[in-house]
N, C-alpha and C positions, 0 to 999 in steps of 0.2 A: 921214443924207443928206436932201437937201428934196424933199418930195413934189413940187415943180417940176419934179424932175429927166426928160428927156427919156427917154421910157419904150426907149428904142433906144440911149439913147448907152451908147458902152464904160466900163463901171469905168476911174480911172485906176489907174498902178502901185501909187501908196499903196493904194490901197483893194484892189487883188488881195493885195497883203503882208497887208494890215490883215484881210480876209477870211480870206487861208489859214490867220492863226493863231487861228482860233477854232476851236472842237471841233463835231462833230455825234456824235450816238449810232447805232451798229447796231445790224441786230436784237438782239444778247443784251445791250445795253443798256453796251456798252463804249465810250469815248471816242477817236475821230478825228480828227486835225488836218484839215480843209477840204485847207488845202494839198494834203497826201498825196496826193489822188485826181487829182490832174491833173500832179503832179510829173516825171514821165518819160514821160507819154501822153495824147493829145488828150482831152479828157472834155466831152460834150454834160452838162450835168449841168440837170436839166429839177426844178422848184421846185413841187412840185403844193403844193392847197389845202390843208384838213384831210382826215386821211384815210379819212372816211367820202362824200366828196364823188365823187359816181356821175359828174359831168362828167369828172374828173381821174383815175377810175378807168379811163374808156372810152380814155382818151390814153396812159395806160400800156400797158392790153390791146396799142396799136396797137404802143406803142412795142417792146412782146415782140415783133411780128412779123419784126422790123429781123432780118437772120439773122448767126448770131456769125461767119459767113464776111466777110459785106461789112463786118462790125467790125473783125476783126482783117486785112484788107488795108489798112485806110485804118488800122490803129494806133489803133485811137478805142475809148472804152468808153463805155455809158450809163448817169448814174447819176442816180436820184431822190431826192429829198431833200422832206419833208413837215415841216411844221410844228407838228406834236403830239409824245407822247411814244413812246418807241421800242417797245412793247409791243405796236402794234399795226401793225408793219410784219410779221410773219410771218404773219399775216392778210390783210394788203395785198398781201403773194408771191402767195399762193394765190389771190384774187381777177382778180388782172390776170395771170398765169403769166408774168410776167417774171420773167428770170433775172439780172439782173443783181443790183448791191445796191443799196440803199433805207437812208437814214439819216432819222433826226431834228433838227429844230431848236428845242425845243420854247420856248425864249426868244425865238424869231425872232429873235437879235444875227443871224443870218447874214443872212436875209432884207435887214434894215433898213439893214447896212451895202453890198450890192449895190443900195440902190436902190428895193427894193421894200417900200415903206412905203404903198399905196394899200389902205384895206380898202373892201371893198365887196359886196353882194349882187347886185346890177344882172345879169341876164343881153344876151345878146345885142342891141344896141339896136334900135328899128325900122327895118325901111329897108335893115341891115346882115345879110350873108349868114350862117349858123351856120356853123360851121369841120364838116368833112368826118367827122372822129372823131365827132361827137354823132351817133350810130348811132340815138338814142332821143331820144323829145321832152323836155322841159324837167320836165312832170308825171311821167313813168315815171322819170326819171332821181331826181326828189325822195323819188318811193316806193322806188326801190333805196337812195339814200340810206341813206333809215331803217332799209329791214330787212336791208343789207350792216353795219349800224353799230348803235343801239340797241336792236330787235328782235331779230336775233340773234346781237349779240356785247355784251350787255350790260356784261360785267366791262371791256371797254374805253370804256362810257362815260366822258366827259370827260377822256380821252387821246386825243383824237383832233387834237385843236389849236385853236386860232382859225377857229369858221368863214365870218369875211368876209374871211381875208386872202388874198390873191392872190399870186399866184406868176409865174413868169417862164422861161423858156428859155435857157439861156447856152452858150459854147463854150468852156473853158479848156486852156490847156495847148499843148504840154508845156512847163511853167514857171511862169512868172509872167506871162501874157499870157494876154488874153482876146479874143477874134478877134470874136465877135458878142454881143448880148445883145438881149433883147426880155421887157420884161415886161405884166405882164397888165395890161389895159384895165377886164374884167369877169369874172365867171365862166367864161366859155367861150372866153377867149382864148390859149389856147395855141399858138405857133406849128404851122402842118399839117407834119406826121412827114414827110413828101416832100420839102418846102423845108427843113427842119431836117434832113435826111440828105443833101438838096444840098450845101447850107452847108459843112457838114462833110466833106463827099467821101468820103460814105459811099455805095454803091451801097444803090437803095430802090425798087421793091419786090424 
């Protein structure tokens, strides 16, 4: 897809088909069709950075908060998907205490064919407000970085993925249809967990 592409516009059909049939890995490093997770049930499926990246951490923490009661009335499940290798999402569980599940992409085909093909370091630009999850400043979150990831989880260095690629927020499902999309701008652009629990008709907080 062209880095042109309107950072909001919807996947068309082709590209939801062409999407589902690629694979992503779970934790034990086993192969998933895309498809599957939205097949029968609504799936916010939220596209973090690499996964030592402390902004993308602090958005999942939130996104734990979501409670599995207002998930399963609205029929909806949440799922993240990182862009490294699968080896370091049972680390990525236990940092952000989400329960949900957590895949890998670690070729980025998934990323590139939804769209999200902008890499970039840029954090929030001047001017423009920080989104509500950066609980910590832009230096503290650089220092977690490091020592959530090569300090002290060495053995998963450079399994962690690309770290300028940016990620995106989507709604699929159930099917072959995708109801919203939003990818990232910069570093800290995640859609706010409130408006993306709206969206979805998820009750939040």
């Amino acid at each position: 897809m062209s880095t042109s592409l309107d950072l909001k516009s919807i996947p068309s059909d082709e590209t939801i088909t062409a999407a589902g049939n690629l694979q992503v890995f779970d934790k034990d490093g086993g192969k998933v069709q895309f498809g599957s997770l939205f097949e029968t049930e609504k799936a916010i499926v939220v596209f973090i950075r690499h996964f030592f990246c402390g902004n993308c951490q602090e958005y999942v923490a939130q996104l734990a908060s979501v409670s599995a009661e207002a998930l399963a009335q609205a029929h909806t499940k949440i799922v993240v998907i990182g862009c490294g290798d699968y080896q370091p999402i049972k680390n990525y569980l236990g940092l952000t205490d989400f329960r949900g599940d957590i895949y890998a992409d670690p070729t980025r085909s998934l990323y590139h064919e939804l769209g999200m093909t902008t890499e970039s370091l840029q954090q929030t630009p001047a001017g423009e407000q920080r989104k509500s999850y950066l609980r910590t400043g832009a230096i503290a979150n650089a220092f977690k970085s490091i020592w959530t990831g090569p300090l002290k989880n060495p053995a998963l260095v450079g399994k962690q993925g690309n770290i300028s690629q940016l990620g995106g927020d989507f709604i699929f499902g159930p099917g072959n249809l995708c109801s919203f999309a939003s990818r990232m701008r910069h570093t800290e652009d995640h859609v706010e967990v409130a408006d993306l629990m709206q969206t979805a008709g998820v009750a939040y907080p």
